[in-house]
C-alpha positions as CSV (number, residue, x, y, z in Angstrom):
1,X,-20.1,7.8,-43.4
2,X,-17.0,8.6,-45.2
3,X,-14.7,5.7,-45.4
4,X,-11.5,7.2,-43.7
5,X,-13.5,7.8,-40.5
6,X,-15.0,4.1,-40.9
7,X,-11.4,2.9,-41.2
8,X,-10.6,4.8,-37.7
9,X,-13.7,3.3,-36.1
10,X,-12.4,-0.1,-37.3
11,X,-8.9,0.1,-35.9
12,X,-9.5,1.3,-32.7
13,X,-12.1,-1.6,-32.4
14,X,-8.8,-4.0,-33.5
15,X,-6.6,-2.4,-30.4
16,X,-9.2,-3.1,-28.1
17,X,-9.1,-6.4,-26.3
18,X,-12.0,-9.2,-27.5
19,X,-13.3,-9.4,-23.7
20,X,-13.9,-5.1,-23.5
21,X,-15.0,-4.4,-26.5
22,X,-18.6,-4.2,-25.5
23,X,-18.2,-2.4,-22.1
24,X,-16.0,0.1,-24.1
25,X,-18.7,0.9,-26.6
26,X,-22.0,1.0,-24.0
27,X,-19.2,3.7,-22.7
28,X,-19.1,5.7,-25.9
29,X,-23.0,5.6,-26.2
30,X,-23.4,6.4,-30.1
31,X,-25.0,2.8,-30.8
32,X,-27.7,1.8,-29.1
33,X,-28.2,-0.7,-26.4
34,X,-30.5,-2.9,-29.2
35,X,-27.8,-2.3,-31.7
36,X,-25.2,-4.0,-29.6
37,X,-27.1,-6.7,-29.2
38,X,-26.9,-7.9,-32.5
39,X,-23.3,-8.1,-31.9
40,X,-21.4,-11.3,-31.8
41,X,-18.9,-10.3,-29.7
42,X,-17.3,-14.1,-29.3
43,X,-15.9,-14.0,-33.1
44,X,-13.0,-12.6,-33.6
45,X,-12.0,-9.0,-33.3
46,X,-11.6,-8.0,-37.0
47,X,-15.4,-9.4,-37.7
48,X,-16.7,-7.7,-34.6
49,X,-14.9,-4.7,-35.9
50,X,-16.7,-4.8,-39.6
51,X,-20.3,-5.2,-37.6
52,X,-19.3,-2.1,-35.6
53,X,-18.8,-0.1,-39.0
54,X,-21.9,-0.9,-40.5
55,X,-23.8,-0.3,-37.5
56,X,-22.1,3.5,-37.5
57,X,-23.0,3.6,-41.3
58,X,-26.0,3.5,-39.9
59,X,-25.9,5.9,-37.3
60,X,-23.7,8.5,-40.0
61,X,-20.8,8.5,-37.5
62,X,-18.8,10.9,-38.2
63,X,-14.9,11.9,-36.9
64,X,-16.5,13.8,-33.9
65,X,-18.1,10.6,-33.0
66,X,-14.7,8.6,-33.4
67,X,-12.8,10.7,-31.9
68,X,-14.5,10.4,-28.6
69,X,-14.3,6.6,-29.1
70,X,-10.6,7.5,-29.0
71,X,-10.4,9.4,-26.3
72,X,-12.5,6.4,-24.2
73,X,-9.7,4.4,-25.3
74,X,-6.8,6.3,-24.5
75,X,-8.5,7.1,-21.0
76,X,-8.9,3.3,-20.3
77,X,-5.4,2.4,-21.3
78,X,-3.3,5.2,-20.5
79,X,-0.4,3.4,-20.2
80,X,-0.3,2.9,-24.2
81,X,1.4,6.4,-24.5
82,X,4.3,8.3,-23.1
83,X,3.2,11.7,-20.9
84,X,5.8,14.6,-20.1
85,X,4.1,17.0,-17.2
86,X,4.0,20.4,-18.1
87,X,3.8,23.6,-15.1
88,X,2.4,26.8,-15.6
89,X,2.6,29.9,-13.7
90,X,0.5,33.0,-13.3
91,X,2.0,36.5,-13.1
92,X,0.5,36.7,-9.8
93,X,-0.8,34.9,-7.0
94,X,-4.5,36.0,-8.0
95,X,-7.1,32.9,-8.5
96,X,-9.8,33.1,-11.1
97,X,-12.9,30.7,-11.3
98,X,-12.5,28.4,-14.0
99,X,-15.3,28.4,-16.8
100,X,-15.1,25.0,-18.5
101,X,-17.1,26.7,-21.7
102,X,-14.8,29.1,-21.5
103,X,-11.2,27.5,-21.5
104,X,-12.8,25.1,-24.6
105,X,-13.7,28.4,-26.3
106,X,-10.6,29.8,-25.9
107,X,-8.1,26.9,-26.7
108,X,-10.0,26.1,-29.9
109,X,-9.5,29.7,-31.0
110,X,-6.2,30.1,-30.5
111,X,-5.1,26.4,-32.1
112,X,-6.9,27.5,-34.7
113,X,-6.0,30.9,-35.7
114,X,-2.4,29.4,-36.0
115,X,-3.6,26.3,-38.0
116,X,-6.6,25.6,-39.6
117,X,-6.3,21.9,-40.3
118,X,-6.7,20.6,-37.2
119,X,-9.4,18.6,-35.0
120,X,-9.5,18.9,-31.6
121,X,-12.1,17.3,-29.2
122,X,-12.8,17.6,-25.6
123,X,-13.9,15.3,-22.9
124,X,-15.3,15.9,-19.1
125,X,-14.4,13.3,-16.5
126,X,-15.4,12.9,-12.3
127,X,-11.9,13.8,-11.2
128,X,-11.5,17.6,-12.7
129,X,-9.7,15.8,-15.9
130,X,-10.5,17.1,-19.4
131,X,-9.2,15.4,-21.7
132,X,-8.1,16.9,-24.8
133,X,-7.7,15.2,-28.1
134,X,-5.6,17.0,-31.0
135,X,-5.4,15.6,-34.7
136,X,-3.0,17.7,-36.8
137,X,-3.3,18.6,-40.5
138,X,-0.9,21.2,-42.5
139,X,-2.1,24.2,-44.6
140,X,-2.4,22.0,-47.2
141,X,-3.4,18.2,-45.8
142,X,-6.5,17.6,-43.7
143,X,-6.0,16.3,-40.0
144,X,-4.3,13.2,-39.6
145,X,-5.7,11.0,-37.1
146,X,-3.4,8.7,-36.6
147,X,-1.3,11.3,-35.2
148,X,-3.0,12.8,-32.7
149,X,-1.4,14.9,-29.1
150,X,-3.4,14.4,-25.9
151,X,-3.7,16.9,-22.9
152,X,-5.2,15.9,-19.8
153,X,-5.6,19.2,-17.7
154,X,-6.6,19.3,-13.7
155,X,-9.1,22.3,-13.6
156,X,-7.7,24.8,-11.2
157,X,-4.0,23.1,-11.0
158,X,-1.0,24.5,-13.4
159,X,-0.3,21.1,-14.4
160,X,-1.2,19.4,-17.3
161,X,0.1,16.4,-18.7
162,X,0.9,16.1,-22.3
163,X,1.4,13.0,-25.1
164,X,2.5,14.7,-28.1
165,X,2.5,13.2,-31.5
166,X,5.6,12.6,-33.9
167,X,5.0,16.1,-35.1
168,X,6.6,17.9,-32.3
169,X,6.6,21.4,-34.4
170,X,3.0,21.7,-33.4
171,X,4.4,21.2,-29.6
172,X,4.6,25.4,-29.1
173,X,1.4,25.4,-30.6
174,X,-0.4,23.0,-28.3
175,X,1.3,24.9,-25.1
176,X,0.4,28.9,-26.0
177,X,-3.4,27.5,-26.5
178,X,-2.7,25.3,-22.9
179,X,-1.7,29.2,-21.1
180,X,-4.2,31.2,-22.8
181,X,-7.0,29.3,-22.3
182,X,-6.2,28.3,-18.7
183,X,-5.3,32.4,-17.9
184,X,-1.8,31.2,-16.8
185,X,1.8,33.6,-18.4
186,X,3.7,30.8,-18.4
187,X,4.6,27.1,-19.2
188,X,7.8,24.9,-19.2
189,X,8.2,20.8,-19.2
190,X,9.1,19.4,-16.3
191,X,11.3,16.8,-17.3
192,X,9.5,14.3,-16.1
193,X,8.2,11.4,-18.3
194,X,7.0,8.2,-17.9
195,X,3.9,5.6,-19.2
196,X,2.5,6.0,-16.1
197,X,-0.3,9.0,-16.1
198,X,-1.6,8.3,-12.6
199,X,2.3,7.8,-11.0
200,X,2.9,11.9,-12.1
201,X,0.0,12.0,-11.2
202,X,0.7,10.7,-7.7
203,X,4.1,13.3,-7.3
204,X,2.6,16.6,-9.0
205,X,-0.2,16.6,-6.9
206,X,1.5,15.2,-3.4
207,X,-0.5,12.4,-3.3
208,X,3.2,10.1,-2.9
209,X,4.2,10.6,0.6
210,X,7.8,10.0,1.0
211,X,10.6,10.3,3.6
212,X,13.3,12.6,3.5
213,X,16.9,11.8,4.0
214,X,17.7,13.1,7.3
215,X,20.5,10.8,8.1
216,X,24.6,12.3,8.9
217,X,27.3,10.1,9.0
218,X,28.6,9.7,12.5
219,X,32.5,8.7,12.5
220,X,32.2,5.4,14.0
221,X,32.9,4.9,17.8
222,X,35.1,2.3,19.7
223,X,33.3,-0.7,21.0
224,X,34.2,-3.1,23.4
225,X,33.7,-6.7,21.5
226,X,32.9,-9.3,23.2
227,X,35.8,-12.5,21.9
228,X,34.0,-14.9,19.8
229,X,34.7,-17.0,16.7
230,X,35.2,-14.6,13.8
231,X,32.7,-16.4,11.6
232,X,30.0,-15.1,14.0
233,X,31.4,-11.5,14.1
234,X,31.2,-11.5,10.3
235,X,27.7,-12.7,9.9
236,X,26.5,-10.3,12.9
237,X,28.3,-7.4,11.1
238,X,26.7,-8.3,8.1
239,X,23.6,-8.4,9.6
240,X,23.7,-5.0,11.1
241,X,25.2,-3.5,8.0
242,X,22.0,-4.9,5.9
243,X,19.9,-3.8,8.3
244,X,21.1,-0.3,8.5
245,X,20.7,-0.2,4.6
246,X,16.8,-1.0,4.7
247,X,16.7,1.5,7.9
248,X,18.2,4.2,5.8
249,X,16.2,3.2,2.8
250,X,13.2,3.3,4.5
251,X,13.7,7.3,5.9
252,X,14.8,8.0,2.0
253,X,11.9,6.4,0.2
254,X,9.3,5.4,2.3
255,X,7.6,1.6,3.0
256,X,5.1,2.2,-0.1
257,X,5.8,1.7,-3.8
258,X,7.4,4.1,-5.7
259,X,5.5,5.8,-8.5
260,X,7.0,4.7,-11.7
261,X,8.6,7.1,-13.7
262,X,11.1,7.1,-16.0
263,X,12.9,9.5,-16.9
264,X,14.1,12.4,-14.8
265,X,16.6,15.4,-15.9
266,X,18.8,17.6,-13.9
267,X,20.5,20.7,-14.9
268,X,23.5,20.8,-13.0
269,X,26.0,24.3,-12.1
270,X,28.9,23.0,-9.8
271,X,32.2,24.5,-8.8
272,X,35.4,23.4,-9.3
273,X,38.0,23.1,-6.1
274,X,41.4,22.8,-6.7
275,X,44.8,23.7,-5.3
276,X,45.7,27.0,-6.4
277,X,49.3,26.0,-7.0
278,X,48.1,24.0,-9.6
279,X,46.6,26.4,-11.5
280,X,43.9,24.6,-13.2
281,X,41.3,26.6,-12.9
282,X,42.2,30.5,-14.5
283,X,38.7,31.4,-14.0
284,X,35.8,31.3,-11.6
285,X,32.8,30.0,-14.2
286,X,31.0,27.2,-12.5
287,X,31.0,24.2,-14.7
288,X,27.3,23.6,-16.2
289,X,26.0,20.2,-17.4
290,X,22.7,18.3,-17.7
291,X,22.1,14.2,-16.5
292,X,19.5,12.3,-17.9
293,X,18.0,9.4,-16.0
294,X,15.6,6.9,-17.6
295,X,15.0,3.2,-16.9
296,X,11.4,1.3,-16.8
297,X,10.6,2.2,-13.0
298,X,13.5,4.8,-12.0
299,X,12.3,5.3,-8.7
300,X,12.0,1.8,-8.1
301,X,15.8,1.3,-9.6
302,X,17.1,3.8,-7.1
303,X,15.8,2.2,-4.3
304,X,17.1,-0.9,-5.1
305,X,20.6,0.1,-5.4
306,X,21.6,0.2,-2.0
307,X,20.1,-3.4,-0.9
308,X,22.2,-5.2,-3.8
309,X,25.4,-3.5,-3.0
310,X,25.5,-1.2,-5.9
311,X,25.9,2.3,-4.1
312,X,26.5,3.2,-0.8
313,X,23.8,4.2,1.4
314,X,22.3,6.5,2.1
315,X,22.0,7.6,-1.4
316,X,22.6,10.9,-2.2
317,X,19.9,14.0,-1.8
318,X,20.2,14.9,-5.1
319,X,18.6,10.9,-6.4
320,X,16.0,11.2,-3.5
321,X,14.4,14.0,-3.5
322,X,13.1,14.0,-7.0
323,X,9.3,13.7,-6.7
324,X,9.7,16.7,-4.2
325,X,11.9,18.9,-6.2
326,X,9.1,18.1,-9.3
327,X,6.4,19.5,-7.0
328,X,8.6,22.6,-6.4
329,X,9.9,22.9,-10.2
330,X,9.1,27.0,-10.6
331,X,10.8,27.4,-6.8
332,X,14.0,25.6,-7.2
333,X,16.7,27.7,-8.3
334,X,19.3,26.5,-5.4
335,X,23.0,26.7,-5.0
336,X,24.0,24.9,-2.2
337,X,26.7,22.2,-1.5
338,X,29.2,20.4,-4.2
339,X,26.0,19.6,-6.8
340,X,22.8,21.9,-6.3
341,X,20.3,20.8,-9.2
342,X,16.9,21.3,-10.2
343,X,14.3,20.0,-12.8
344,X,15.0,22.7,-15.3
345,X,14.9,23.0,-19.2
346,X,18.2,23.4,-20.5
């Protein structure tokens, strides 16, 4: 077995945690279950991880094998990378069945006939995911492993969700093989990011059900108060006030959890009012600008600015409707009120 895939066996053994070890390899499969038990798995993780090399000595792993180790890993803890969600588009409405032998045949070919140092590895799972597993190289260096891009694609869907490695050149790459493989015309980010795979998961594929903002301010009507001491008045009115903000955040967001995600970007085309006396404005360009929003759990942070007295409620359309303008990312082009956006690339 040569030594640098040995090393890579070693070190993904170390990330592993001492109590999962074991499950995770009966999981890959390549040592036997009479190997494993001449494992002492209660010793610490960098002996365990020096038994597991010799034992693949043994078996002549080789990177194929390690790789798939890898991608058990990666599948297990999704949560250790960051994933963008990409869309893709076909010319037409026209549906095709999907030949898994196919697609593998075809993204190999075109990855490699624009860069022949390069590993890539697929695997099959129960939900329609194959995961893909990408290890770069250059012209002139052999595939790095350590830097590797992972795609996790949804058979028949034009999603796919991408962790790309620090070589981001290789990005353009990794998409044309993602279209031509999947017999889609077209592909752009989403702009949505977060550690959370199964949260973009949850808005991409509507499985996050969430209210809509259907609320309109109302001017506020007279009332006949009844006298009482103004203590009272002020803890009934803040009363009804806090309960109107949980009312309104309910019909914004829902009573479930929010899938976390963090980050979320808008490309924004507005017009300008102003008096025309003033002459400020010369000329009739809309003014064009992109926001960025990223915290740990931005849906989460959203929500919560309206109960601790940080924005006014409801909050805008343009904060909540963000899972549903990501499920309609190729549709919304809109241009309607004081700050249409939508989840574009600028």
């Amino acid at each position: 077995m040569d030594e640098t895939v040995a090393e890579y066996i070693r070190r993904t053994i170390l990330k592993i945690p001492r109590d999962e070890i074991k499950t995770m390899l009966q999981k890959w499969g390549f040592l036997s279950e009479a190997q494993l038990q001449t494992i002492n798995f209660h010793q610490i993780k960098d002996n365990i991880s020096q038994e597991v090399v010799q034992l693949c000595e043994e078996n002549s792993a080789d990177i194929k094998q390690a790789a798939v180790l890898d991608i058990i890993y990666n599948h297990i803890y999704p949560n250790k990378r960051v994933w963008s969600v990409y869309q893709m588009k076909k010319a037409g409405e026209e549906t095709e069945f999907f030949d898994l032998t196919e697609f593998k045949k075809k993204f190999k070919r075109r990855l490699r006939s624009a860069l022949k140092n390069v590993t890539i590895n697929f695997r099959e799972y129960e939900d329609n995911a194959i995961w893909i597993r990408i290890a770069w190289g250059t012209p002139y260096r052999k595939p790095n492993q350590y830097k590797t891009s992972y795609v996790v694609y949804h058979s028949q869907t034009p999603y796919a969700f991408v962790s790309a490695s620090v070589l981001k050149s290789n990005l353009p790459l990794l998409c044309q093989a993602l279209v031509v493989a999947s017999n889609y015309h077209d592909i752009r980010e989403m702009e949505l990011r977060s550690h959370s795979l199964n949260s973009l998961k949850d808005i991409v594929f509507k499985r996050y059900s969430q209210n809509f903002q259907t609320y309109c301010p109302r001017p506020l009507q007279e009332r006949n108060v009844v006298p009482e001491s103004a203590d009272l008045r002020i803890i009934q009115e803040n009363q009804n006030e806090k309960e109107r903000i949980q009312r309104l955040n309910r019909e914004a967001f829902g009573d479930g959890p929010q899938p976390k995600l963090e980050f979320a970007q808008y490309k924004l085309e507005t017009m300008f009012k102003s008096d025309p006396k003033m002459d400020v404005l010369d000329r009739k360009e809309p003014f064009r600008c992109v926001v960025k929003f990223s915290s740990p759990h931005l849906l989460e942070s959203l929500k919560s600015l309206a109960p601790a007295g940080m924005a006014d409620a409801p909050l805008s359309p343009l904060l909540t409707c963000i899972p549903q303008k990501a499920r309609n990312y190729f549709k919304i082009r809109e241009k309607k009120g004081f700050c249409p956006g939508s989840f574009v690339s600028p």
